[in-house]
C-alpha positions as CSV (number, residue, x, y, z in Angstrom):
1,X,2.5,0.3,-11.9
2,X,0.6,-2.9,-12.9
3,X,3.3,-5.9,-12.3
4,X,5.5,-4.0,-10.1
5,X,5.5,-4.8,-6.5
6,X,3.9,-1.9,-5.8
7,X,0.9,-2.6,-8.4
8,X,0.8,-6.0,-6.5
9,X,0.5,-4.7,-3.2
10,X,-2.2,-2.8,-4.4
11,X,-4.2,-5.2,-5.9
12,X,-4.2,-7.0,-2.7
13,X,-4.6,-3.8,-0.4
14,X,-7.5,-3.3,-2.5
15,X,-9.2,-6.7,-2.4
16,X,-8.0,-6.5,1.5
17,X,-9.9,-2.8,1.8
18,X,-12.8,-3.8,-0.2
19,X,-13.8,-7.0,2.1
20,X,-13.0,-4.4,5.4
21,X,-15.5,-2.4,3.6
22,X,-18.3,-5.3,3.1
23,X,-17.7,-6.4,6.2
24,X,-18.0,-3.3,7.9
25,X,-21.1,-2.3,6.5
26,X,-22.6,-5.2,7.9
27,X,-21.6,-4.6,10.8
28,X,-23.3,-1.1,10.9
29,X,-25.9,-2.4,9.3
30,X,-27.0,-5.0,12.0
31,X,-26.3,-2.6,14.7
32,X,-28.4,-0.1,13.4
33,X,-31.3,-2.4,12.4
34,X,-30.9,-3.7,16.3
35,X,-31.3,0.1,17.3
36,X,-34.7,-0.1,15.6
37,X,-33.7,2.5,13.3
38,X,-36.0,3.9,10.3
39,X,-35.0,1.8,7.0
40,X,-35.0,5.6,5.1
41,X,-32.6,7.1,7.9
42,X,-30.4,3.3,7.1
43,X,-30.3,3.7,4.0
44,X,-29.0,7.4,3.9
45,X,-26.8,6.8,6.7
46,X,-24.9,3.0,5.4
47,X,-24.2,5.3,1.8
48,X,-22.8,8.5,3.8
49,X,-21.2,5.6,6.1
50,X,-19.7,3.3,2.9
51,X,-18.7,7.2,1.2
52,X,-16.8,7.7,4.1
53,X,-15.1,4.3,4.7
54,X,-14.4,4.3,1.2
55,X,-12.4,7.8,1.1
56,X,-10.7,6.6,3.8
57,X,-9.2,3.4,2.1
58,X,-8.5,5.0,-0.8
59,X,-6.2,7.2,0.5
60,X,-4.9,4.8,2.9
61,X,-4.5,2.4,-0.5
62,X,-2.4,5.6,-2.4
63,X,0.0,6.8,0.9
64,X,0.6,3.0,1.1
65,X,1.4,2.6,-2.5
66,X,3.7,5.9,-2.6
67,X,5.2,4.4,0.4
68,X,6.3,1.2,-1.4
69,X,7.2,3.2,-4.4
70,X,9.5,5.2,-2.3
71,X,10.8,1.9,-0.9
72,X,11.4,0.3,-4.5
73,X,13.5,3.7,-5.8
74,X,15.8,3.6,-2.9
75,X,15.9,-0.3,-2.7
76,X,17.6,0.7,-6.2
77,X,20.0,3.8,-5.7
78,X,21.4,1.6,-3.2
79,X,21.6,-1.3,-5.6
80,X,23.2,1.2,-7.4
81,X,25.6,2.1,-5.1
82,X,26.4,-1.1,-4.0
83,X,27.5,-1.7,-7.5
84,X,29.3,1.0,-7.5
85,X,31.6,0.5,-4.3
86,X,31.8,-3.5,-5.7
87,X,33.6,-1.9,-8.7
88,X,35.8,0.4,-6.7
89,X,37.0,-2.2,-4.5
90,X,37.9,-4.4,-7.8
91,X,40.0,-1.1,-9.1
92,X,41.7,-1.2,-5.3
93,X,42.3,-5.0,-5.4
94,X,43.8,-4.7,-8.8
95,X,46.0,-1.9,-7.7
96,X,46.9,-3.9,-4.9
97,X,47.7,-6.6,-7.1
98,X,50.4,-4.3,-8.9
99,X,51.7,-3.2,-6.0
100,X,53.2,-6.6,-5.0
C-alpha cells in the first residue's frame, strides 16, 4: 500500500492521529494535575487513557484506509467501463460510417 493513495493518506492520518494523541494527553494531563490528583493514580490513568485513545485511532486509521481502498478499486472498474463504452461507441460510429 506504501505509494498508493491510500498508503499516503495513511501516512498523514497517522502523523494527523499521532499529534491528536500528544495533544490530548496533555490536555488530560493538565486537567487532572489541576484536580490535584495523586501522580501514581496519573500515571496509571494517562497509560489506560493513551491505550485507549490509541485503539481508537487505529481503527479509525484502518476503516479509513479500507474506505479509500474501496474508493480506488471502483475509481478503476469504472475507468474500466468507461473504456469500454468509449470503444463501443467507436464500433457504432464506424458502423455509422458504413452506413452512409
Amino acid at each position: 500500500m506504501p505509494g498508493t493513495k491510500a498508503g499516503i493518506l495513511t501516512d498523514r492520518l497517522s502523523d494527523v492521529l499521532t499529534k491528536m494523541s500528544a495533544k490530548a494527553l496533555v490536555t488530560w494531563m493538565t486537567h487532572s494535575a489541576l484536580e490535584d490528583i495523586p501522580r501514581e493514580a496519573l500515571l496509571t490513568g494517562g497509560s489506560d487513557f493513551v491505550y485507549a485513545l490509541q485503539a481508537n485511532f487505529v481503527l479509525l486509521r484502518d476503516v479509513l484506509s479500507e474506505t479509500m481502498e474501496d474508493i480506488e478499486q471502483q475509481s478503476h472498474d469504472l475507468e474500466e467501463r468507461l473504456d469500454s463504452l468509449e470503444q463501443r461507441l467507436q464500433m457504432l460510429q464506424k458502423d455509422t460510417d458504413n452506413l452512409y
